[in-house]
N, C-alpha and C positions, 0 to 999 in steps of 0.2 A: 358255696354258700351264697344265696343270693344278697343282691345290693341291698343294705340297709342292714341285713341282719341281725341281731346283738346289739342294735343302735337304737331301738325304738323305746316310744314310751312303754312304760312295766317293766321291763327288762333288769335285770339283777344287775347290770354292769354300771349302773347311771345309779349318782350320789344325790336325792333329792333337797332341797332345802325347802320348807313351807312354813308360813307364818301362821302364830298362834297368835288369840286372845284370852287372860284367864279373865272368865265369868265373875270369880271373887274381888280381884282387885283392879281388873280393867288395865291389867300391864300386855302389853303387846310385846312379842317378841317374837323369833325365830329359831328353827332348828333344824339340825344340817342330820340327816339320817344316812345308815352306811345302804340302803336300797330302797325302792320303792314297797315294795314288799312288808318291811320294818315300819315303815310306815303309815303304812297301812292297818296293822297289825292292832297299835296303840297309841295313844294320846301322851304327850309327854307334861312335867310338873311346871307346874310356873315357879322361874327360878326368882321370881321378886317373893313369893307371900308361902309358893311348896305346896299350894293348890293341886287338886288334878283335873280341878273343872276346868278344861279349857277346850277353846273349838279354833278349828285350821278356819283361817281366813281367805278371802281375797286378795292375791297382792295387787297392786296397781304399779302399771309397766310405766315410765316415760320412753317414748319414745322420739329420738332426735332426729329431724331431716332440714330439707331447705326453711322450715318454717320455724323451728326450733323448738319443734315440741308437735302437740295433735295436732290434727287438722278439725276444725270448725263439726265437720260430720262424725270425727273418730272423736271427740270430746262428747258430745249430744251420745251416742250410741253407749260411751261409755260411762255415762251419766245414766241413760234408763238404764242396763243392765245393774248399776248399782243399786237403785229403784227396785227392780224386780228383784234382785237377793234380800233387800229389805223386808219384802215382803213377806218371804219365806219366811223370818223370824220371829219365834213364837213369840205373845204377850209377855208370857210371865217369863221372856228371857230379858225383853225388852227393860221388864219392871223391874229386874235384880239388876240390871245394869247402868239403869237410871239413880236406881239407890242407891249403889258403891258411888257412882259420881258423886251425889248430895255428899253421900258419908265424907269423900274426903276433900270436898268445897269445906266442910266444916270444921274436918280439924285442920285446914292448913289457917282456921282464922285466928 
């Protein structure tokens, strides 16, 4: 078998974890799949509200060295790619997501 084999990304043997947001309530969470595969497959429910509108996120890494976190240029780089997934986002996802915030700025008054 060559080096690496059965180790890589796709691979059935690797337990993925990827982070959700649901669209309805704006609860962010995560979820531990038994393959890539599986997850691939289907969107899972948001366990705050039982939604099934939600969409896999970006995580964001910290990463710790001599400096105790990014460096100056890995900070900036990982700023515009935030940037540029933003922009991928449609309007009317933007506007349902800006609503549930208002929504519940208001009932927590």
């Amino acid at each position: 078998m060559p080096e690496g084999a059965g180790r890589g990304a796709g691979t059935e043997t690797e337990m993925p974890i990827y982070e959700y947001v649901c669209l309805d309530c704006d609860n962010q969470f995560d979820r531990l799949w038994p393959t890539v595969a599986s997850a691939q497959d289907q969107q899972p429910d948001c366990p705050a509200c039982g939604s099934g509108t939600t969409r896999r996120t970006m995580s964001r890494v910290a990463v710790l060295g001599e400096l105790g976190g990014l460096t100056p240029q890995e900070e900036s780089a990982s700023s515009a790619e935030t940037a540029k997934a933003a922009s991928y986002t449609p309007k009317e996802q933007i506007d349902t997501l800006q609503a549930n915030r208002q929504r519940k700025r208001e009932q927590g008054r």
